[in-house]
N, C-alpha and C positions, 0 to 999 in steps of 0.2 A: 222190182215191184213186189214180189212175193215178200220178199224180206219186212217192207213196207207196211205192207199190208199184215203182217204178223205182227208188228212188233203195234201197231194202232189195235190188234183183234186183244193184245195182250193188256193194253191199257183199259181199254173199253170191258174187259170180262173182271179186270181187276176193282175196276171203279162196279160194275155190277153187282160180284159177290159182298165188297163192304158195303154197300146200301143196302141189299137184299137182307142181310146179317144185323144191321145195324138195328138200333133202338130209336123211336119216335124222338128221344132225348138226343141223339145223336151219341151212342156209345157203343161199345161191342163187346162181348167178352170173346175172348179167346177160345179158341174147342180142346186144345191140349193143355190149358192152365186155366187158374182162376182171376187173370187179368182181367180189368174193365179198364177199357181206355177209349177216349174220341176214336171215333171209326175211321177217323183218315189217320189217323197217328198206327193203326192197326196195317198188317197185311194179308195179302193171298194167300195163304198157306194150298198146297197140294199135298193131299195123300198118295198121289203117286207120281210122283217130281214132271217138273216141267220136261224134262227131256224126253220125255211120250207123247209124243205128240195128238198119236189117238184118241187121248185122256186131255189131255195140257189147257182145253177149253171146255171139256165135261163139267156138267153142271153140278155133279155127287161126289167131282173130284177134289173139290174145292170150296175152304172154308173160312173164319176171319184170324188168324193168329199170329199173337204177340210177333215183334221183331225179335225177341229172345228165343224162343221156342221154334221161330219157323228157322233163324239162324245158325244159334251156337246146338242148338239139339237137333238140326238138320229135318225139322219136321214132328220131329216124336213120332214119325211113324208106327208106335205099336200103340201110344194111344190115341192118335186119329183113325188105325181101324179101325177098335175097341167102339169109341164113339161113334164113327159112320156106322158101325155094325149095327148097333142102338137105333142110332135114328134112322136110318134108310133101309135095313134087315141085309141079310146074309144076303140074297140072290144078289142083288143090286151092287151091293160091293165086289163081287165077284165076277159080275161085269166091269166092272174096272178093273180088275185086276187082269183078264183075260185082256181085254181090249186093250188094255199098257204094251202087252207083249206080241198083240198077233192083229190087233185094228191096223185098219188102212189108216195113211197118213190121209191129211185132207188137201184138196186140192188147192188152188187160186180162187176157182168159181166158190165153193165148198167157205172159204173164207171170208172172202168177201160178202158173202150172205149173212153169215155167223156176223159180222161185222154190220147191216143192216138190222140184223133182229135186235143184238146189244143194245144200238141206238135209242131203238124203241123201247125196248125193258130201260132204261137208265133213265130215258125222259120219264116215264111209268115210275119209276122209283122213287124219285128226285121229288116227285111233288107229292110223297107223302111223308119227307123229312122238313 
């Protein structure tokens, strides 16, 4: 069940962040390059990889980037802090970075919710593209 429920919270935050990101035109640019591309043709990039799970659904974690970038450069992690730095400021990235190494993981309950709120932000999103 757990599994389940991960891998639906993981679709649901993914389809979240490219709407969130997206342009009224339906495009996105990328955070680590200067791509413009349709926002479903784009990905979830994390600044600090899915396998943290503290972070893996964080909303500061995650941004829209190229399948080139998030792929063969494995993120560009030095320029997605650079940028998160910019937009979000030092403390705030720095909670991510803490919470990657030392956050509780989240529960079933914990998930499951996270997975009720998505729904709602995605319907919310959805009707202004």
């Amino acid at each position: 069940m757990i599994s389940s429920n991960r891998d639906t919270l993981d679709k649901l935050f993914s389809l979240v962040t490219k709407f969130k990101y997206a342009t009224h035109e339906g495009y996105g640019k990328c955070y680590t390059c200067p791509a413009v591309l349709p926002f479903r043709a784009m990905e979830c990039g994390h600044f600090q990889s899915r396998q943290y799970y503290p972070v893996r659904w964080h909303k500061n974690n995650a941004r829209l980037q190229c399948y080139s970038c998030n792929n063969f450069f494995s993120g560009r992690p030095d320029v997605f802090e650079e940028e998160l730095r910019e937009e979000i400021g030092d403390e705030e990235v720095d909670i991510i970075l803490h919470l990657a190494k030392n956050g509780a993981y989240p529960t079933d309950d914990e998930i499951k919710q996270q997975i009720k709120e998505l729904r709602l932000q995605l319907k919310a999103l959805g009707g202004n593209l």
